[in-house]
LOSEVEX-333282 format. One record per residue (C-alpha): residue in three letters; x, y negated, z negated. Coordinates in nm, 3 decimals, padded with zeros to 5 digits, always signed. Layout:
BEGIN
<pafi res="ALA" X="X" Y="Y" Z="Z"/>
...
END
This chain:
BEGIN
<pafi res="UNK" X="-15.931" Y="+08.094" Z="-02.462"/>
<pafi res="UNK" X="-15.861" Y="+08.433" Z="-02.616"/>
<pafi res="UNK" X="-16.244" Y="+08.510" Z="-02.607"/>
<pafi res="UNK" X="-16.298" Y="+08.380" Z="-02.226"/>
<pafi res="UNK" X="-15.990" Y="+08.655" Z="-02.141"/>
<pafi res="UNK" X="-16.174" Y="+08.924" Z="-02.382"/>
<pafi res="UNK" X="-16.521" Y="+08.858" Z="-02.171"/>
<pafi res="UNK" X="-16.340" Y="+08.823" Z="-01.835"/>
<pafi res="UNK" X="-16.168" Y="+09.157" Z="-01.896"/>
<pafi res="UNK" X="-16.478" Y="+09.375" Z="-02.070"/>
<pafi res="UNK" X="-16.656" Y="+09.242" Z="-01.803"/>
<pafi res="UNK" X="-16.456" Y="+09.412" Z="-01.536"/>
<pafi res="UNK" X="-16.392" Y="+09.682" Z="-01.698"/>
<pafi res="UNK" X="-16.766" Y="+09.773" Z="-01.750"/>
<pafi res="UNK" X="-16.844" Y="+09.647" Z="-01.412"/>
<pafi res="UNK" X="-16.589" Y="+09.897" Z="-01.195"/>
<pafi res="UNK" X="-16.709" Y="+10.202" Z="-01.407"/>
<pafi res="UNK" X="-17.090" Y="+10.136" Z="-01.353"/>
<pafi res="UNK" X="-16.999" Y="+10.062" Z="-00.981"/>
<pafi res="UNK" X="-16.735" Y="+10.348" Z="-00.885"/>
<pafi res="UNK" X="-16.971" Y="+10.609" Z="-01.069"/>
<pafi res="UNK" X="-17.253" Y="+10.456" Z="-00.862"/>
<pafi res="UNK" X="-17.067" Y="+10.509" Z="-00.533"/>
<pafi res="UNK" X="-16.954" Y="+10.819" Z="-00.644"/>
<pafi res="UNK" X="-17.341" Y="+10.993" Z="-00.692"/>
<pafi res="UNK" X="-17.318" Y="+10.869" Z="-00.279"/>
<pafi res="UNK" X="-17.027" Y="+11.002" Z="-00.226"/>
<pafi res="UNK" X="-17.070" Y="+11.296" Z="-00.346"/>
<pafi res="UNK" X="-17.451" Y="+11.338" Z="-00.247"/>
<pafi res="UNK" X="-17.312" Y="+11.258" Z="+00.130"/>
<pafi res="UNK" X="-17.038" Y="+11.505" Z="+00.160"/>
<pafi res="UNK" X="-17.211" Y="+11.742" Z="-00.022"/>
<pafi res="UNK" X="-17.549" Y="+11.732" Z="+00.259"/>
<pafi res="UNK" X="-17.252" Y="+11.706" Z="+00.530"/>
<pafi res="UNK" X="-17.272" Y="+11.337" Z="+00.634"/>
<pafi res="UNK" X="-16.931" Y="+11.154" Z="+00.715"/>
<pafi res="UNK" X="-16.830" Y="+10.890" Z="+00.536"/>
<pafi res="UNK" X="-16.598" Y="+10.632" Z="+00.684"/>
<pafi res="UNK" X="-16.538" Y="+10.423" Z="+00.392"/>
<pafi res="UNK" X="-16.523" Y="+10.417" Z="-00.029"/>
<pafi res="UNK" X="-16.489" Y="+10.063" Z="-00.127"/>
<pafi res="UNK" X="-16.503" Y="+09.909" Z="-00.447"/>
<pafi res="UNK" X="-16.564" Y="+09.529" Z="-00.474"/>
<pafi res="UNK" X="-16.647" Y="+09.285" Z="-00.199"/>
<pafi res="UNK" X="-16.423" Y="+09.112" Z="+00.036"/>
<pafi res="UNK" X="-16.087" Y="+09.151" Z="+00.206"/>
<pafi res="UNK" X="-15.953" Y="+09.482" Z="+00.110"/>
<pafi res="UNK" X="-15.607" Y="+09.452" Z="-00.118"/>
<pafi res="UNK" X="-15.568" Y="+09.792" Z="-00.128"/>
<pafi res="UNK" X="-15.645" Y="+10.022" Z="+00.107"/>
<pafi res="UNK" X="-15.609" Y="+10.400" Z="+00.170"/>
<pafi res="UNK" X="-15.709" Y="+10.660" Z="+00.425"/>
<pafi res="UNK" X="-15.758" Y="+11.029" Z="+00.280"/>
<pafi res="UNK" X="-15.702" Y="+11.302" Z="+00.541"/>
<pafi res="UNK" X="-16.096" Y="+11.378" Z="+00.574"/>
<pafi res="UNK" X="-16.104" Y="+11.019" Z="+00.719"/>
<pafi res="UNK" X="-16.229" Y="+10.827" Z="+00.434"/>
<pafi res="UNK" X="-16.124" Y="+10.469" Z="+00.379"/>
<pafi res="UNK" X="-16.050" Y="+10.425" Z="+00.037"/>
<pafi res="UNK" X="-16.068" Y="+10.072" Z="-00.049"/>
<pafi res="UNK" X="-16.009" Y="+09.820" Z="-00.363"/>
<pafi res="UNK" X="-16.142" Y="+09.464" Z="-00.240"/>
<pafi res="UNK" X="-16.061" Y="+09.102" Z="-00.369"/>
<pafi res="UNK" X="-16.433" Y="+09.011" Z="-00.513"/>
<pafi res="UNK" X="-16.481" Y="+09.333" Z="-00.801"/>
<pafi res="UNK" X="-16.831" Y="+09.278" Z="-00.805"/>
<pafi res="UNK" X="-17.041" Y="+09.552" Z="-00.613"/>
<pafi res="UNK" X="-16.903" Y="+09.826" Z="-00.426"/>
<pafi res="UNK" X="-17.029" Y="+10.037" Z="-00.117"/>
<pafi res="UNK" X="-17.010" Y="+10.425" Z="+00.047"/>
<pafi res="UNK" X="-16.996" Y="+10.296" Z="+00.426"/>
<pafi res="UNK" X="-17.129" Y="+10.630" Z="+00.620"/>
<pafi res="UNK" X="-17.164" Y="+10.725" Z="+00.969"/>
<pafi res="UNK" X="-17.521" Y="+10.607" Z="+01.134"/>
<pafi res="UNK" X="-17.537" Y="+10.311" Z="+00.906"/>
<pafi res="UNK" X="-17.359" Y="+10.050" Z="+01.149"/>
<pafi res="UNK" X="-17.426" Y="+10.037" Z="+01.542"/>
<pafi res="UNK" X="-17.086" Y="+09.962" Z="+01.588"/>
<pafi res="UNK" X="-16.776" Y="+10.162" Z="+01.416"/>
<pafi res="UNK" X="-16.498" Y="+09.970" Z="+01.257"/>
<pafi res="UNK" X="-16.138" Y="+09.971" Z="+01.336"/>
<pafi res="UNK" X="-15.986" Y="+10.311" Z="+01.220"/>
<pafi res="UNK" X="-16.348" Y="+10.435" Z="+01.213"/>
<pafi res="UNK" X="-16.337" Y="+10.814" Z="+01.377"/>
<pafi res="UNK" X="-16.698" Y="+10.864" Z="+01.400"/>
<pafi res="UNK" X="-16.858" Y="+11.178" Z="+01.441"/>
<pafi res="UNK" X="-17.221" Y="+11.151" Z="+01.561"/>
<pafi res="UNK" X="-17.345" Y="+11.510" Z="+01.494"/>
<pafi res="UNK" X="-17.285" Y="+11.394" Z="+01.096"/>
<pafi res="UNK" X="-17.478" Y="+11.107" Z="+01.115"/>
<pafi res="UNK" X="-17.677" Y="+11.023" Z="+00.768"/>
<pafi res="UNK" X="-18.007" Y="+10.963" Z="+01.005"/>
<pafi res="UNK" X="-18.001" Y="+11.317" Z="+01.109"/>
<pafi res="UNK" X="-18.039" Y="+11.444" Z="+00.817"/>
<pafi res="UNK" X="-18.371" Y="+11.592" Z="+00.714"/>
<pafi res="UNK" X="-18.587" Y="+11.315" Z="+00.437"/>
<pafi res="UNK" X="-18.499" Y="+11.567" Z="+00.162"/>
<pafi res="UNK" X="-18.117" Y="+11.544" Z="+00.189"/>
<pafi res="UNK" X="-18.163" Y="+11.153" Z="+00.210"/>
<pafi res="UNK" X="-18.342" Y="+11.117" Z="-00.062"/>
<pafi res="UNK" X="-18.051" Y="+11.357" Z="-00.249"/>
<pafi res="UNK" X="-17.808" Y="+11.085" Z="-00.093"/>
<pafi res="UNK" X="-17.990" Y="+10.774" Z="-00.176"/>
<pafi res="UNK" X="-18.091" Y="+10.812" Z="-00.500"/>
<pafi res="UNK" X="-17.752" Y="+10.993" Z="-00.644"/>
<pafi res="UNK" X="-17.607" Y="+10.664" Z="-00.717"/>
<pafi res="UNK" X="-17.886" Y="+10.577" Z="-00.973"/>
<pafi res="UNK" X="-17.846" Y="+10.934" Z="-01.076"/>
<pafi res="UNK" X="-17.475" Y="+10.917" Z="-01.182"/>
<pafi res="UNK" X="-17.578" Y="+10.645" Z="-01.384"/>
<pafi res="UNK" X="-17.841" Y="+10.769" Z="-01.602"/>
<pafi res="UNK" X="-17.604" Y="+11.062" Z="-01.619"/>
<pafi res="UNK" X="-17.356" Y="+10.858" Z="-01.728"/>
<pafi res="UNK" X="-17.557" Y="+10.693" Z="-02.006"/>
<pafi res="UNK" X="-17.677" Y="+10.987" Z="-02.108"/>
<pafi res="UNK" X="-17.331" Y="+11.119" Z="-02.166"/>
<pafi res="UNK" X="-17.194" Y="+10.852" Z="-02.341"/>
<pafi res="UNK" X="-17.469" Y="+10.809" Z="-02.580"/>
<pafi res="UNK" X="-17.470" Y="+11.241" Z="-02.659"/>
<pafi res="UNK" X="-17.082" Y="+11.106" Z="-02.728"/>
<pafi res="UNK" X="-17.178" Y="+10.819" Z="-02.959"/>
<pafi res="UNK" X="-17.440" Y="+10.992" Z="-03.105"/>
<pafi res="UNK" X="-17.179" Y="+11.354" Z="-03.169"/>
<pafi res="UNK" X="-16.891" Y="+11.149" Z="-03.276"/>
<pafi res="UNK" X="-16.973" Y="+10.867" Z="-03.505"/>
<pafi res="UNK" X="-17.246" Y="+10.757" Z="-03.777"/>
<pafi res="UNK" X="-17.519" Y="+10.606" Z="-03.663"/>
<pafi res="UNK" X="-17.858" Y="+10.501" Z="-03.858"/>
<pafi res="UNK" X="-18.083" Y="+10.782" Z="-03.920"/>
<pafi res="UNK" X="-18.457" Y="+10.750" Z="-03.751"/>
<pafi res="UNK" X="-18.593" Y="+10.943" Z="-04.027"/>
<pafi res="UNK" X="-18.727" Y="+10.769" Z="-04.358"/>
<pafi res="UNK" X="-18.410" Y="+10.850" Z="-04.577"/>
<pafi res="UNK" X="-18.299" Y="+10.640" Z="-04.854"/>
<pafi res="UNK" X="-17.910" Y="+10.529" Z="-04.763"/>
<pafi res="UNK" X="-17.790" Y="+10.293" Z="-05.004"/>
<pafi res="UNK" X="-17.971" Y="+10.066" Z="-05.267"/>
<pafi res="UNK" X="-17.967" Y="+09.667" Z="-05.251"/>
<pafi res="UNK" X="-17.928" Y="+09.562" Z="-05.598"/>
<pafi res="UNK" X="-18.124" Y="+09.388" Z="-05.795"/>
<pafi res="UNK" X="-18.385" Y="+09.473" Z="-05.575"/>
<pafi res="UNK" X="-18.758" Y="+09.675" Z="-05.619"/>
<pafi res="UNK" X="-18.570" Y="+10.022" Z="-05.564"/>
<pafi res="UNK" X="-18.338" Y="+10.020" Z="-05.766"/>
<pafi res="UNK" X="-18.575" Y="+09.939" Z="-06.055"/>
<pafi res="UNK" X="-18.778" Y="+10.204" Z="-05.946"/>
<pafi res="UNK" X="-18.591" Y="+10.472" Z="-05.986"/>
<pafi res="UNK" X="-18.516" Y="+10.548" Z="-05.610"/>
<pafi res="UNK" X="-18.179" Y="+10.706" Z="-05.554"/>
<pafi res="UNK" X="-17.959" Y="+10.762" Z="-05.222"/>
<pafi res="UNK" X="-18.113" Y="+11.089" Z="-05.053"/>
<pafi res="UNK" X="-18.503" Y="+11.011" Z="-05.099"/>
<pafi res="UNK" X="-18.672" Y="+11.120" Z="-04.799"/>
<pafi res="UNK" X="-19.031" Y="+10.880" Z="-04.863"/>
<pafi res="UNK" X="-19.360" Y="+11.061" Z="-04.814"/>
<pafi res="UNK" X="-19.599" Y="+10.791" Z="-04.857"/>
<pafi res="UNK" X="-19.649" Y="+10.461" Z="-04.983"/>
<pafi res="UNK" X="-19.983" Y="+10.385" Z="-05.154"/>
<pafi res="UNK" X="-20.130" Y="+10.708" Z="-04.947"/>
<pafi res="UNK" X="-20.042" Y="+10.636" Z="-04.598"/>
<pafi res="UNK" X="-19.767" Y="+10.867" Z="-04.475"/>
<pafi res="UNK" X="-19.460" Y="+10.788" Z="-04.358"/>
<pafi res="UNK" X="-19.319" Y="+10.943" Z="-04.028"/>
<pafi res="UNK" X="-19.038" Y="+10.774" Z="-03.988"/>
<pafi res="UNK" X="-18.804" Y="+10.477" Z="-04.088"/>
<pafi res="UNK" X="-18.956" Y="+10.215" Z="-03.934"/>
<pafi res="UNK" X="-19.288" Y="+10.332" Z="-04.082"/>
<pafi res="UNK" X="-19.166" Y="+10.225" Z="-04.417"/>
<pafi res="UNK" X="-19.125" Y="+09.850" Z="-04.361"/>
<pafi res="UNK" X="-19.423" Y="+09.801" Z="-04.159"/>
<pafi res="UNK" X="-19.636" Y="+10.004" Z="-04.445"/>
<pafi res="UNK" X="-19.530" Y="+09.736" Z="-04.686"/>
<pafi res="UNK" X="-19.648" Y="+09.475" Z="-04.493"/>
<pafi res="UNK" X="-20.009" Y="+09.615" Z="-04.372"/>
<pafi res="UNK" X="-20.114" Y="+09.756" Z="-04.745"/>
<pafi res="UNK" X="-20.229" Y="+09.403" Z="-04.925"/>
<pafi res="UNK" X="-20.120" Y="+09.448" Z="-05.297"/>
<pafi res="UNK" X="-19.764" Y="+09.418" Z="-05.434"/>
<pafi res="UNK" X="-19.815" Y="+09.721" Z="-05.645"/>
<pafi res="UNK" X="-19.686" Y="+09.977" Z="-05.482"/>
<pafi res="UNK" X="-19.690" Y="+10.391" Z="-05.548"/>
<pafi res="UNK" X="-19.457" Y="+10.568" Z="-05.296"/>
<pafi res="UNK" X="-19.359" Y="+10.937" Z="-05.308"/>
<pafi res="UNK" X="-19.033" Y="+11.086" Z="-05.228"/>
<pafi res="UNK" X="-18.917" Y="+11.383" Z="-05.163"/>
<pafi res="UNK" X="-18.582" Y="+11.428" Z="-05.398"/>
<pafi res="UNK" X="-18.446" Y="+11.776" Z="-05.340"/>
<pafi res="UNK" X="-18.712" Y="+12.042" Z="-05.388"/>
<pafi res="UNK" X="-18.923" Y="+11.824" Z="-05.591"/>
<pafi res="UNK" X="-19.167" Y="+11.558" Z="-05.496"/>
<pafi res="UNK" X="-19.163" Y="+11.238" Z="-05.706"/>
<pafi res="UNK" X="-19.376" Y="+10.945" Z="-05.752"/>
<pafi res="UNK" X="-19.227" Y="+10.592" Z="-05.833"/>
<pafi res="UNK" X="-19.424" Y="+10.306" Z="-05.923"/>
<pafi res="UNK" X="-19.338" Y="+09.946" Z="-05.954"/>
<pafi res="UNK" X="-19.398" Y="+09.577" Z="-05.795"/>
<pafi res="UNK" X="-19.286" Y="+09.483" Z="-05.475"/>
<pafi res="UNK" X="-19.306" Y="+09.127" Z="-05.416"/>
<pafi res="UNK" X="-19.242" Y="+08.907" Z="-05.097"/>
<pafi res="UNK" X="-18.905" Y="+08.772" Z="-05.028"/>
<pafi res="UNK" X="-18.959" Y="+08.416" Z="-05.021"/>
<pafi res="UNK" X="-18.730" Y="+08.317" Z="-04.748"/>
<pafi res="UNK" X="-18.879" Y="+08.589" Z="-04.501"/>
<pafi res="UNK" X="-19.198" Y="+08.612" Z="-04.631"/>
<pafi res="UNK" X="-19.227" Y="+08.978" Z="-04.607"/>
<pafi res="UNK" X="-19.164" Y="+09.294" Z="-04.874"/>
<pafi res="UNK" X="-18.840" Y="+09.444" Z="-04.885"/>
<pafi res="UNK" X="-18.813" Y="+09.723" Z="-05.123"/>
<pafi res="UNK" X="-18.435" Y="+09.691" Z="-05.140"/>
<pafi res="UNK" X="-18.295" Y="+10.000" Z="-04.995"/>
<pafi res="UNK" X="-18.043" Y="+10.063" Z="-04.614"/>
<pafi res="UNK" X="-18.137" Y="+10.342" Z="-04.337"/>
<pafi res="UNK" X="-17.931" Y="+10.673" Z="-04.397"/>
<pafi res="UNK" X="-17.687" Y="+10.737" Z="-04.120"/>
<pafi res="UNK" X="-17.629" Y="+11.031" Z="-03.924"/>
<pafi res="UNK" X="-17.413" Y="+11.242" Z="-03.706"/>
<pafi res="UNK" X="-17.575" Y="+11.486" Z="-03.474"/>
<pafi res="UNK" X="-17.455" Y="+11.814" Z="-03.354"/>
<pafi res="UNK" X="-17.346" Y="+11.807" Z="-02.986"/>
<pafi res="UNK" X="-17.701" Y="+12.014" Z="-02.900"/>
<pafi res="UNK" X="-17.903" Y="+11.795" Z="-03.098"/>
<pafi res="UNK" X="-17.666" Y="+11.493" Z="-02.960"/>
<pafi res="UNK" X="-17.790" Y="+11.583" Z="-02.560"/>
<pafi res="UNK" X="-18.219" Y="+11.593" Z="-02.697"/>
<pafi res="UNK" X="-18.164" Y="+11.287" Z="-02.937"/>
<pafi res="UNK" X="-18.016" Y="+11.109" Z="-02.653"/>
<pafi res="UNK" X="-18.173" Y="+11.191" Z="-02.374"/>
<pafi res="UNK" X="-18.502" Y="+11.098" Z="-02.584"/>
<pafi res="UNK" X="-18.321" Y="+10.779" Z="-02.647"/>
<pafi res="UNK" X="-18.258" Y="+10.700" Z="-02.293"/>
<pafi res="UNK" X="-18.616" Y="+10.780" Z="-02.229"/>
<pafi res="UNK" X="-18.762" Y="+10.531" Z="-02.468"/>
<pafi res="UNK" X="-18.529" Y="+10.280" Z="-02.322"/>
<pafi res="UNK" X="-18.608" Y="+10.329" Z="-01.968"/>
<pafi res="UNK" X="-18.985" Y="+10.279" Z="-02.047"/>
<pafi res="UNK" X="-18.899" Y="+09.989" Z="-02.298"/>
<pafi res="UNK" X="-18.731" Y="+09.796" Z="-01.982"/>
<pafi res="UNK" X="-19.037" Y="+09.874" Z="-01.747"/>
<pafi res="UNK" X="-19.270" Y="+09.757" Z="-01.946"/>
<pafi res="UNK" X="-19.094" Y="+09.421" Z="-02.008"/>
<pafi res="UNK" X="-19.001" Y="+09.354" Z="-01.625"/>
<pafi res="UNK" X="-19.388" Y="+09.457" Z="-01.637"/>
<pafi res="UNK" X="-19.484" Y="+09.182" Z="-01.882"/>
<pafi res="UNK" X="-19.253" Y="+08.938" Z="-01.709"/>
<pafi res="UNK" X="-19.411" Y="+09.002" Z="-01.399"/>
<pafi res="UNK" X="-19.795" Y="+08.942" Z="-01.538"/>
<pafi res="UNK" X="-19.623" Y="+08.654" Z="-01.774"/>
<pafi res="UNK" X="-19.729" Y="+08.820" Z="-02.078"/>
<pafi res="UNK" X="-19.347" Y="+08.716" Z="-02.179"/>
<pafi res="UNK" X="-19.098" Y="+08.499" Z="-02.090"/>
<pafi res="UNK" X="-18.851" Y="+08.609" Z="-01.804"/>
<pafi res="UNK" X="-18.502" Y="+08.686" Z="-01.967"/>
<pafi res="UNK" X="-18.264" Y="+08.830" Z="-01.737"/>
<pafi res="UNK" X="-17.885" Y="+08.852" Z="-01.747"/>
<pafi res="UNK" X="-17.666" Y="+08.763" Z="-01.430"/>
<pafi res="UNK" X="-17.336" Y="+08.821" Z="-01.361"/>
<pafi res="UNK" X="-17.188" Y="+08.527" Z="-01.661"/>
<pafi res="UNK" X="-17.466" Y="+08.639" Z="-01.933"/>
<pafi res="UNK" X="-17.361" Y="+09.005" Z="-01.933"/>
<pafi res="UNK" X="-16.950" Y="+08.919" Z="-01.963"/>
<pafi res="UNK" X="-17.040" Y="+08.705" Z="-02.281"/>
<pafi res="UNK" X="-17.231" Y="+09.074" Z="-02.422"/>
<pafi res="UNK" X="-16.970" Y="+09.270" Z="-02.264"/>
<pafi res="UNK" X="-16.660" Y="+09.028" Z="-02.456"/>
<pafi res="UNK" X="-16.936" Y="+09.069" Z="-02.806"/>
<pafi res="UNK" X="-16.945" Y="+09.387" Z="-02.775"/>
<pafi res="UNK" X="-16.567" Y="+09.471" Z="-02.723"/>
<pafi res="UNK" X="-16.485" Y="+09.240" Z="-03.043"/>
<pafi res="UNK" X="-16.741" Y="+09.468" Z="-03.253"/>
<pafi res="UNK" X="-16.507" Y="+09.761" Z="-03.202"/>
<pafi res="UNK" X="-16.534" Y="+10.046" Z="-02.978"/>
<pafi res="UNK" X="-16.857" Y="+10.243" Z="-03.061"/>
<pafi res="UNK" X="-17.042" Y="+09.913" Z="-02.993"/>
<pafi res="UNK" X="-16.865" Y="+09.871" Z="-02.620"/>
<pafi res="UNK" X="-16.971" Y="+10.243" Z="-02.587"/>
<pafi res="UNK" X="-17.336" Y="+10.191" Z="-02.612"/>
<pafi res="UNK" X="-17.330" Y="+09.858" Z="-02.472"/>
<pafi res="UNK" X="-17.212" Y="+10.039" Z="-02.137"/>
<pafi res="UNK" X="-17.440" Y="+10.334" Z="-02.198"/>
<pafi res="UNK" X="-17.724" Y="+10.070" Z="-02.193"/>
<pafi res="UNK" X="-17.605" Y="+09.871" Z="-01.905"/>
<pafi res="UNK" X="-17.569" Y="+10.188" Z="-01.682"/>
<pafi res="UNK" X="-17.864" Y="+10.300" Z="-01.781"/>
<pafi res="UNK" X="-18.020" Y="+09.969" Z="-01.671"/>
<pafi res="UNK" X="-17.853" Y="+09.963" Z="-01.352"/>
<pafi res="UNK" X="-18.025" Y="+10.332" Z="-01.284"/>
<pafi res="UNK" X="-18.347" Y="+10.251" Z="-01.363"/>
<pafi res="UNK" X="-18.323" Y="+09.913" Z="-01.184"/>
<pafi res="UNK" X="-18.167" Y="+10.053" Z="-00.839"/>
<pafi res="UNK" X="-18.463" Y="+10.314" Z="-00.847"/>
<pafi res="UNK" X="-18.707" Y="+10.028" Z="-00.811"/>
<pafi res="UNK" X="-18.954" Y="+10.034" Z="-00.503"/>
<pafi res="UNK" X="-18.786" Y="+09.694" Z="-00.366"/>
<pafi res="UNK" X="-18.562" Y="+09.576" Z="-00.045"/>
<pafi res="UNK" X="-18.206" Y="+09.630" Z="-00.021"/>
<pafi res="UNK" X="-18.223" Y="+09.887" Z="-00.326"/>
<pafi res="UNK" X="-18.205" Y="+10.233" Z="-00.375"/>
<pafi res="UNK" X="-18.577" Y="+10.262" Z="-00.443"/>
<pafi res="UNK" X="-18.657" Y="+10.095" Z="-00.128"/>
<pafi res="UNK" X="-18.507" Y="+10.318" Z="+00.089"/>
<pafi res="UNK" X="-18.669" Y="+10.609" Z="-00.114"/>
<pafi res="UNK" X="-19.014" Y="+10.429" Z="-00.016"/>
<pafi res="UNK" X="-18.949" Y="+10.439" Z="+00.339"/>
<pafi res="UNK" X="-18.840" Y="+10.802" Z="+00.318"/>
<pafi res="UNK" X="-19.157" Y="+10.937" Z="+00.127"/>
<pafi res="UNK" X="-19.323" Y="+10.695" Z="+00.446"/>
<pafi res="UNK" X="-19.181" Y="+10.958" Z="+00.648"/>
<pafi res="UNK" X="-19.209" Y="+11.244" Z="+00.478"/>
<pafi res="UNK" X="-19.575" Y="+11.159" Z="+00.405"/>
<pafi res="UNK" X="-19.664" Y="+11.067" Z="+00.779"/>
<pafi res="UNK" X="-19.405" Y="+11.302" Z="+00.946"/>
<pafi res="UNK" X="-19.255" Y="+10.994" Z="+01.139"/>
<pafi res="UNK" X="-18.950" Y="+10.780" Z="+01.053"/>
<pafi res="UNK" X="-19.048" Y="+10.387" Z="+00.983"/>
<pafi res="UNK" X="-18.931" Y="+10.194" Z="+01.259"/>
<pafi res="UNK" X="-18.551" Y="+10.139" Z="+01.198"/>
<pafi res="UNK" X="-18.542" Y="+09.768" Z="+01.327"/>
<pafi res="UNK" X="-18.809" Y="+09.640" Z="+01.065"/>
<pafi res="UNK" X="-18.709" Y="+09.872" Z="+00.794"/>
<pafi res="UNK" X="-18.365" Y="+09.722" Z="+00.843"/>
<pafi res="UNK" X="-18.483" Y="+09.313" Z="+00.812"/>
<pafi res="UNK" X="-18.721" Y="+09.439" Z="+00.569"/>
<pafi res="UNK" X="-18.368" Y="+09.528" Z="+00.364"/>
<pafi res="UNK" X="-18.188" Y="+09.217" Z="+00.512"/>
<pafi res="UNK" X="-18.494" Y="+09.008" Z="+00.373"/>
<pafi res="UNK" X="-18.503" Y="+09.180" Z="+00.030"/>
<pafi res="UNK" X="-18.110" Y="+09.125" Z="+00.009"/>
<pafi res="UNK" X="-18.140" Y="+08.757" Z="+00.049"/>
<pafi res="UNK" X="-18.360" Y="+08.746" Z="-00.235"/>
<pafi res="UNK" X="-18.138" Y="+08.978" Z="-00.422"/>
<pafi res="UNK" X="-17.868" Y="+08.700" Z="-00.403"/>
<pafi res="UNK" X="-18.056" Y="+08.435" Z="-00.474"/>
<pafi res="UNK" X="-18.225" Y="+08.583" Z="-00.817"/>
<pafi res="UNK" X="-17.852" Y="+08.655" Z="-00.878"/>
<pafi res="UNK" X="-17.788" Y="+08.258" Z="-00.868"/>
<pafi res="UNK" X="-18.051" Y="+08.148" Z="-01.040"/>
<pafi res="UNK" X="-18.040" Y="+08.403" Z="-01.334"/>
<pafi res="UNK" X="-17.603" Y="+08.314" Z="-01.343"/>
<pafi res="UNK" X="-17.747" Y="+07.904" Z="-01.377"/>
<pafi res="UNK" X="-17.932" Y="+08.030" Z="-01.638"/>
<pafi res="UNK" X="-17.681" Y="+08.202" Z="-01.816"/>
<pafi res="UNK" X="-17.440" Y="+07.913" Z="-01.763"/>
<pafi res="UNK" X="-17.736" Y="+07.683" Z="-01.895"/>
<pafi res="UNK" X="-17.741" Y="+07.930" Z="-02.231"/>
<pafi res="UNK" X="-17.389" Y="+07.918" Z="-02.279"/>
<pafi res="UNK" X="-17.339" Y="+07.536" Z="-02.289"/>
<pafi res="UNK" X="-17.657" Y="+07.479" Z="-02.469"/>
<pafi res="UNK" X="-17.515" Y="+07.712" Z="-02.742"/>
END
């Protein structure tokens, strides 16, 4: 019971901070370019708490905290009840350029976000080292009986260089002989260790025996590491939506159920692990909402490079059941991928 409440409550917590710095990159895009926005709402639903700031805005907390909104003038035909609207700061008279700014600032604020809180992880606590550093020994294991020590920065094993850590391991695997001569650096001086590395019989592969070094980075270094970090990420998630798409891999996706359980893991592995795990899921939702599809971000984009393009808008009654269309879909891939996750959860 303990670990539903730990899930339930991760879960929302990681949920309202991707979606209110979402909204906000609107927000702020909108009444930065001029455009009036009648309402700020976070979650879906009847509103149970409401508030109206003195430039107008609704600000709203709704029953259903999934999903939020930035409600702004020349979005709706019709204005709502306490609506004041002003047509000369309509969002459709704005020029494409300053609705693109609008549009895509909600994806924005959440790469920014993940960004930021991985130059935070990265600048604040230990994490494992990418380069090919010796951390600690396993004993009983090939380094230790050959002479490795913590510190050893390996060259090369049996000639081939080594780059990086990750290099070591698959090295082992790829060179055919157990005997193995790798070079390390140790200090200023460059030492060669020889010995027998054998396969582990359970796994079936080499392991020389040793852990990655760990690492904390200097804020400047912090903001490259990471933002090469969220780089690799963003392409790593393309190109599996990519193979999922051409069925070059099985389609895993997480609904709304599957990412409580990781957000209620990740909150019992301590704090640093809840950081990046909402790092990574607002850098996910970015990425995602920047898609070319209906009813996202990225589809609106489309329709605005259309027009900038062609010099004419896209006719506003198909773009809209275009978006009406692609939001149906939206909700259904959100109820199959929650069965799913449902499926997962009693099958474990």
């Amino acid at each position: 019971m303990v670990s539903v409440i730990v899930s339930i409550l991760s879960f929302m917590l990681v949920i309202a901070i991707c979606v209110i710095i979402h909204e906000v990159g609107h927000y702020a895009a909108a009444v930065w370019r001029g455009v009036q926005v009648h309402e700020f709402a976070f979650g879906m639903g009847p509103g149970i708490i409401t508030r109206r700031a003195g430039n107008g805005t609704l600000w709203s907390w709704r029953l259903f905290p999934i999903g939020g909104y930035v409600r702004m003038e020349g979005e709706e035909d019709e204005p709502r009840l306490g609506d004041e609207p002003d047509r000369t700061r309509s969002v459709n008279l704005k020029r494409p350029w300053e609705r693109c700014i609008i549009f895509a600032g909600g994806a924005f604020m959440n790469l920014l976000l993940a960004w930021l809180l991985t130059v935070f992880l990265l600048s604040m606590h230990e994490v494992i080292s990418p380069d090919p550093v010796v951390g600690k020994l396993i004993p009983g294991r090939a380094a230790e009986a050959m002479g490795a020590l913590p510190g050893d920065r390996v060259l090369s094993i049996n000639g081939l260089p080594i780059l990086k850590w990750a290099d070591i391991r698959e090295t082992l695997q790829t060179i055919g002989t157990d005997k193995v001569e790798i070079m390390v650096r140790r200090g200023d001086a460059d030492i060669t260790l020889n010995g027998t590395i054998q396969k582990d019989e359970e796994l079936g592969v080499r392991l020389w025996g040793i852990e990655p070094s760990r690492i904390t980075y200097p804020v400047h270094k912090a903001a490259l590491v990471g933002m090469k970090y969220c780089w690799d990420l963003s392409v790593m998630q393309l190109n599996g939506l990519k193979n999922m798409i051409i069925g070059k891999i099985k389609p895993d996706i997480a609904g709304p159920v599957g990412i409580a359980v990781m957000a209620g893991d990740a909150a019992r592995d301590g704090f640093w692990t809840f950081v990046m795990f909402l790092a990574i899921i607002n850098l996910c939702l970015g990425v995602m909402n920047l898609l070319p599809l209906p009813a996202l971000d990225g589809g609106r984009l489309v329709f605005l490079l259309f027009e900038i393009i062609s010099g004419r808008k896209f006719p506003e009654k198909w773009e809209n059941r275009i978006h009406q269309v692609g939001l149906v879909m939206l909700f259904v891939l959100i109820i199959f991928v929650t069965w799913q996750d449902i499926l997962r959860i009693v099958n474990r």
